[in-house]
C-alpha positions as MATLAB code, in Angstrom:
seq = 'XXXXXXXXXXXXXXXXXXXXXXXXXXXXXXXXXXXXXXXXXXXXXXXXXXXXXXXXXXXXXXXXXXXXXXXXXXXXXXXXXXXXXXXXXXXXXXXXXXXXXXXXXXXXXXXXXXXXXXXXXXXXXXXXXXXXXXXXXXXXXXXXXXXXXXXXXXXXXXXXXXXXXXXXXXXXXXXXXXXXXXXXXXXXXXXXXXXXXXXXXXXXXXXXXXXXXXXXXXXXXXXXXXXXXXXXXXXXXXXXXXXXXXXXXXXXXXXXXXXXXXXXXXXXXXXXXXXXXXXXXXXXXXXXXXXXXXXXXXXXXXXXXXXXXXXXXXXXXXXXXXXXXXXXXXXXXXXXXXXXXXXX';
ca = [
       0.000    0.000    0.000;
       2.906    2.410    0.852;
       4.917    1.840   -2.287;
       1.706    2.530   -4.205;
       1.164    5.517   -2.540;
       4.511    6.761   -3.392;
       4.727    5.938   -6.754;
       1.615    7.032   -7.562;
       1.887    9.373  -10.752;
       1.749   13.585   -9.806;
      -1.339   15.436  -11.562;
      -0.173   16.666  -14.827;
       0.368   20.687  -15.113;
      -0.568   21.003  -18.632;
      -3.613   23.220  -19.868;
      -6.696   20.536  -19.590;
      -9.274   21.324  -22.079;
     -12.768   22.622  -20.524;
     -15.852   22.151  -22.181;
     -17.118   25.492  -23.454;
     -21.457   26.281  -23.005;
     -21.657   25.501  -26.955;
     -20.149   21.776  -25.834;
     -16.892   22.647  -27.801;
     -13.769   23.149  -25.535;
     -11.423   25.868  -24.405;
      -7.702   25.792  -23.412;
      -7.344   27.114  -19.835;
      -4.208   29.036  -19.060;
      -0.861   27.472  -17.671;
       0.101   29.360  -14.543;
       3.481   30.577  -16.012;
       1.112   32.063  -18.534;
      -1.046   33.356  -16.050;
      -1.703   37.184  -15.802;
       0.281   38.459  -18.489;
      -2.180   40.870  -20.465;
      -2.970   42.211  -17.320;
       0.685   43.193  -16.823;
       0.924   44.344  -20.371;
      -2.134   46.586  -20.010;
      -0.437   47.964  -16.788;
       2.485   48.832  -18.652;
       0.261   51.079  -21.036;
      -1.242   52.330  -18.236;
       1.247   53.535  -16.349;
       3.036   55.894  -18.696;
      -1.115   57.569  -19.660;
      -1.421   58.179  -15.733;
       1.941   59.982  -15.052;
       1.176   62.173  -17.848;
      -2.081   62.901  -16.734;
      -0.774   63.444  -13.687;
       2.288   65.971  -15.228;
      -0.321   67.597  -17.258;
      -2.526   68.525  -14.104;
       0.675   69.627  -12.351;
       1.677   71.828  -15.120;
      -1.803   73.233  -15.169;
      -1.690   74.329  -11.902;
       1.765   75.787  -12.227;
       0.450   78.020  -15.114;
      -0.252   81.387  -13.526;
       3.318   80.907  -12.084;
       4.980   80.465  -15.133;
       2.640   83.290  -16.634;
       3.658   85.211  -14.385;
       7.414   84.794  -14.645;
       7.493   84.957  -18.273;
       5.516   88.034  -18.415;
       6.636   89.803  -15.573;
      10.288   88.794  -14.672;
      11.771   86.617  -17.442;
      10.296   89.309  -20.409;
      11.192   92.306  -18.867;
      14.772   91.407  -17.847;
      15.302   90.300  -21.631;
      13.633   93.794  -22.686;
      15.914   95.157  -20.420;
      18.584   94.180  -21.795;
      17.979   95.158  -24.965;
      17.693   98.573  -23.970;
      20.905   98.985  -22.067;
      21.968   99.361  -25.204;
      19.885  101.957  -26.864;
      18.809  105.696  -26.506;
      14.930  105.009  -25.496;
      13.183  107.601  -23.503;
       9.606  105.793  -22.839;
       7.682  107.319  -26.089;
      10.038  107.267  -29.028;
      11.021  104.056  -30.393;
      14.676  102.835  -28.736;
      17.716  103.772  -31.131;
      20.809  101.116  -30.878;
      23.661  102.823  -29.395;
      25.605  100.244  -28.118;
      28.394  100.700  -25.004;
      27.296  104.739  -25.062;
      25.150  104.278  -22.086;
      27.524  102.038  -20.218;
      30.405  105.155  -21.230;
      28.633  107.876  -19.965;
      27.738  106.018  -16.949;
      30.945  105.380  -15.979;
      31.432  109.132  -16.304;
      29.021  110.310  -14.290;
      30.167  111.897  -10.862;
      26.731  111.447   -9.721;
      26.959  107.815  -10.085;
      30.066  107.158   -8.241;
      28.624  109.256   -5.626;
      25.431  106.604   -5.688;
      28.059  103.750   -5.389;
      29.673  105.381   -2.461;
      26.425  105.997   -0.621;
      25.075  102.353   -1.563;
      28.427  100.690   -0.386;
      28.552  102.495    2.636;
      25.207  101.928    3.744;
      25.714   98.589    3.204;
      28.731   98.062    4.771;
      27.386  100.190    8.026;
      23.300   99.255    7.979;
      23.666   95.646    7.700;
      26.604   94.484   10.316;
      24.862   96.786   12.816;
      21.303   95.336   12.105;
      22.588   91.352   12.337;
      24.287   92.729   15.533;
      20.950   93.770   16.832;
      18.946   91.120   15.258;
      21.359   88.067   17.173;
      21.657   90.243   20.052;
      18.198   90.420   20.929;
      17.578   86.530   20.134;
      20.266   85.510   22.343;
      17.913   87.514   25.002;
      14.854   85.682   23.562;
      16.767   82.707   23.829;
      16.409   82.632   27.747;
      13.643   80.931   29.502;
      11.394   84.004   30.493;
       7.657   84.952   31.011;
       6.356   86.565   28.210;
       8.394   85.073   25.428;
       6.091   85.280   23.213;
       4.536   88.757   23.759;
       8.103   90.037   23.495;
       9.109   88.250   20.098;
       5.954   89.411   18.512;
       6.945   93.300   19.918;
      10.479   93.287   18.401;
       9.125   91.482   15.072;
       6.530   94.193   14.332;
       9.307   96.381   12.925;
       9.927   94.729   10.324;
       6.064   94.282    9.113;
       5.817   97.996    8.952;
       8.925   99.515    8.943;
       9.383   99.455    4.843;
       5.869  100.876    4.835;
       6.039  104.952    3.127;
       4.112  106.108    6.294;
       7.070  104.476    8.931;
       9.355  106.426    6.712;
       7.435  109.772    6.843;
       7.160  109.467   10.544;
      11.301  108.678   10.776;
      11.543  111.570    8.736;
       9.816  114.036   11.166;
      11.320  112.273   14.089;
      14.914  113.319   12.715;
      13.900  116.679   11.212;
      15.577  120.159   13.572;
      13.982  120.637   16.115;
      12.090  116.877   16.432;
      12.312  114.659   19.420;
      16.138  113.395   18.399;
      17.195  117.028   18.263;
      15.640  117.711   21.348;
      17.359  114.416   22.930;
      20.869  114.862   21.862;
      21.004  118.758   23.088;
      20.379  117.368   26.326;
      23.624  115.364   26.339;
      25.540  118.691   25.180;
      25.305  117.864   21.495;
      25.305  119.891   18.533;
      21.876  121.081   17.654;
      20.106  120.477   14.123;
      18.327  117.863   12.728;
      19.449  115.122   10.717;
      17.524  115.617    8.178;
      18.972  118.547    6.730;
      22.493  117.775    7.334;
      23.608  115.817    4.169;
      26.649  114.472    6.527;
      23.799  112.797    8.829;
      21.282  111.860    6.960;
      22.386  108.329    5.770;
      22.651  108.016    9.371;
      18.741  107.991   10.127;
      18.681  105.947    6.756;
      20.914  103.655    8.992;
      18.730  103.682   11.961;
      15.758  102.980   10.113;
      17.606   99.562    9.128;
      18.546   98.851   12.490;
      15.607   99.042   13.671;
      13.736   96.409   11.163;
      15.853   93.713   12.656;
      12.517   90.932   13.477;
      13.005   89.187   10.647;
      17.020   88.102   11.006;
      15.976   88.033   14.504;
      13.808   85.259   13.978;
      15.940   82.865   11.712;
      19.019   83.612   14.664;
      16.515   82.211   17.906;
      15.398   79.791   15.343;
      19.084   78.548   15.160;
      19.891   78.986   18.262;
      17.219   76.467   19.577;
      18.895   74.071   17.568;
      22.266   74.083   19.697;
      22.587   70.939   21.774;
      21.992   72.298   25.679;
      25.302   69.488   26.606;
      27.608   71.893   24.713;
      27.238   74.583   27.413;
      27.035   72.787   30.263;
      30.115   70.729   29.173;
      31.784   74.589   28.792;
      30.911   75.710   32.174;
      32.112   72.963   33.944;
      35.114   73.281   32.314;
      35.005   77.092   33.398;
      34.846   78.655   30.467;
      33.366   82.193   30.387;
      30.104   83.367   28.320;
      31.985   84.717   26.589;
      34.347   81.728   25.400;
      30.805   80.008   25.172;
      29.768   82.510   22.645;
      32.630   82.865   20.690;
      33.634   78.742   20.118;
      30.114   77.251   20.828;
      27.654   79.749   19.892;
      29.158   81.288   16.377;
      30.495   78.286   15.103;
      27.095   75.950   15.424;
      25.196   79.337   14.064;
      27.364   79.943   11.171;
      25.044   78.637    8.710;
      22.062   80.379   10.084;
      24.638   83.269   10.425;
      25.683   83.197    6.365;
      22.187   82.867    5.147;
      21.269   86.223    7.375;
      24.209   87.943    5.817;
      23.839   86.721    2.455;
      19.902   88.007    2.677;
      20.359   90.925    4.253;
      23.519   92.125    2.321;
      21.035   91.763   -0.817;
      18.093   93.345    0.776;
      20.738   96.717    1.620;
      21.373   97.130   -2.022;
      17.640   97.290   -3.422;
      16.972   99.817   -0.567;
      14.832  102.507   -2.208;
      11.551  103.601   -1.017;
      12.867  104.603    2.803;
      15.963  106.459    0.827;
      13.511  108.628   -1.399;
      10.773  109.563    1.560;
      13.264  110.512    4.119;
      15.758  112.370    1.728;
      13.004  113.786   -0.712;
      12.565  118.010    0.695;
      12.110  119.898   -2.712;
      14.876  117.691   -4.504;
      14.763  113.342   -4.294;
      17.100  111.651   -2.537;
      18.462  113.830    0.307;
      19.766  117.403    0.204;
      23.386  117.903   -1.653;
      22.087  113.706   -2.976;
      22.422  112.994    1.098;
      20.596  109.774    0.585;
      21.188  109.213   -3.226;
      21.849  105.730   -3.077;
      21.760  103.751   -6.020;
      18.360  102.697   -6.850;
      17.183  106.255   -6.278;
      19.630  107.433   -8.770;
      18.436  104.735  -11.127;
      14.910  105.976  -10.517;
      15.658  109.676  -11.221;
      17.169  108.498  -14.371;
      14.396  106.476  -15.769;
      11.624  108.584  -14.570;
      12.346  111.619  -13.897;
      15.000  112.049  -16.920;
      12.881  109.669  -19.341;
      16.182  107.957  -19.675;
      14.948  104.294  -19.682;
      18.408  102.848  -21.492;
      20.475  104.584  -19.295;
      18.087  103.456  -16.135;
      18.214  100.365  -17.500;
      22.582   99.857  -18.226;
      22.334  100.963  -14.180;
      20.293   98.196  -13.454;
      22.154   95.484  -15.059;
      24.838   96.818  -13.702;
      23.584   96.295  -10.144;
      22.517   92.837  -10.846;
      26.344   92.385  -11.989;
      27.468   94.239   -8.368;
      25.102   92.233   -6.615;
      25.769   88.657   -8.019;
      29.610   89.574   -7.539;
      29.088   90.424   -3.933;
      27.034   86.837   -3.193;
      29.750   84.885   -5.160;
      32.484   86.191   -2.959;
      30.672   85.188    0.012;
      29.747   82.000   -1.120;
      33.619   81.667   -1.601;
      34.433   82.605    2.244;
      31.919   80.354    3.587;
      34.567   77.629    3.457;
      36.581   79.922    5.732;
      34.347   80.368    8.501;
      30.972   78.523    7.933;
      30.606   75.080    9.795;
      28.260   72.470    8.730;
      27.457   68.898   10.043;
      29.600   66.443    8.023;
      27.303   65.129    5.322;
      25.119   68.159    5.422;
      26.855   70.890    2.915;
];
């Protein structure tokens, strides 16, 4: 009975006919047949659903990519173009090639622009990250009223770029205003800012300096991201706040600390509308061009002097200036930016 069982023959695997309802029969599928125009209908499948599904992405991208092409890629490209010619808004532009770029060159009015623009930069935006990481190292702290007090120093920088902040800074510095009032009672020199074409990049400065929220928030934003152990390991080892600051601090901020200066460095050379409120009192930008930094100049040569090619060989120029400026800071980074390994 046992060797019988054993060598009893294995059901075959071959198709076995079935009879079909008109009494004929049909072939039924092998299992390594099995499923394959399924698969092969997937495969068609697959390639008509990812482009319906690239098709609805791109349709919702469209007013985007309206909107660059017609607003920022077009106009750049017209821009260009006129750099190059004599076009004054209602006559059709005349090709004059490098003639614009010459006469800018020239122009002691423009280098005066450049030296206003570089030295605001190089003054406003140090002094504003100084505030900005200042006051978030305060924030940092556990306090009550955290968040009352980082909503309070953030409101600056919602309204301060706003042409009535700037009105209001301008009659705050003007002779005779509440600063002039304060600094004769320390024994200084009377006169408001305003008028002084020495000082008046100065309240251009502390305008700035005082929209600091916004760095502020990306520094206490970093700075809750430094492992707590790092400290405490410094201060049992006795090392000041200062030491703490300087080789804990800095170096695990540096990232956070180049994107703020890469931002804000960018942000100091489009300054314009704060430049042309404060400094505009019967001429634009400042008395003696006090506040005539560049983009004001490049205003008062587009619009004022209907010299769009000219307005617009300044404006590529800044682009150039500005793109030079973030390419040599990309380049330091390696100096003094410090990343987690794996992370750059």
């Amino acid at each position: 009975m046992d060797a019988a069982v054993t060598s009893a023959p294995t059901p075959a695997t071959h198709p076995v006919p079935a009879t079909s309802p008109d009494g004929g029969t049909a072939p039924v599928a092998s299992p390594s047949g099995a499923g394959r125009p399924p698969r092969a209908a997937g495969r068609t499948a697959r390639p008509h659903r990812a482009r319906r599904e690239n098709l609805a992405g791109y349709l919702f991208m469209s007013p985007w990519i309206a909107g660059f092409l017609l607003l920022t890629a077009g106009p750049m490209v017209a821009s260009l173009y006129f750099a190059f010619t004599d076009y004054n808004l209602f006559d059709a532009p005349k090709w004059i090639g490098l003639d614009n770029f010459t006469e800018m060159f020239g122009d002691p009015r423009w280098r005066t622009s450049v030296e206003i623009t570089g030295w605001y930069v190089v003054i406003g935006t140090p002094l504003k990250l100084a505030a900005a990481l200042g006051v978030a190292l305060l924030l940092n702290q556990s306090r009550r009223g955290q968040g009352f007090y980082r909503a309070a120093f953030y409101a600056p920088s919602l309204i301060g770029a706003s042409v009535s902040i700037a009105i209001v800074w301008r009659a705050i510095f003007s002779d005779g205003a509440a600063v002039d009032r304060t600094q004769q009672l320390f024994g200084l020199d009377a006169g408001g800012w305003i008028g002084d074409p020495d000082r008046i990049i100065y309240a251009l400065v502390a305008l700035t300096v005082w929209q600091f929220g916004a760095p502020m928030v990306i520094f206490l934003a970093g700075l809750k991201q430094v492992p707590r152990e790092l400290y405490e390991a410094a201060q049992v080892d006795g090392a000041s706040p200062w030491r703490r600051f300087w080789h804990i601090t800095l170096p695990m901020i540096s990232p956070v600390l180049f994107f703020n200066v890469l931002l804000e460095t960018i942000h100091s050379f489009q300054i314009f509308g704060s430049a042309y409120i404060i400094g505009s009192q019967g001429n634009a930008c400042g008395p003696a061009d006090g506040t005539l930094v560049y983009t004001c100049y490049l205003y008062i040569q587009g619009f004022e002097n209907s010299r769009m090619g000219l307005a617009s060989a300044m404006a590529w120029m800044l682009l150039l200036a500005v793109g030079l400026v973030t390419a040599v800071l990309f380049w330091s980074q390696r100096r003094w930016v410090h990343y987690e390994e794996g992370a750059r």
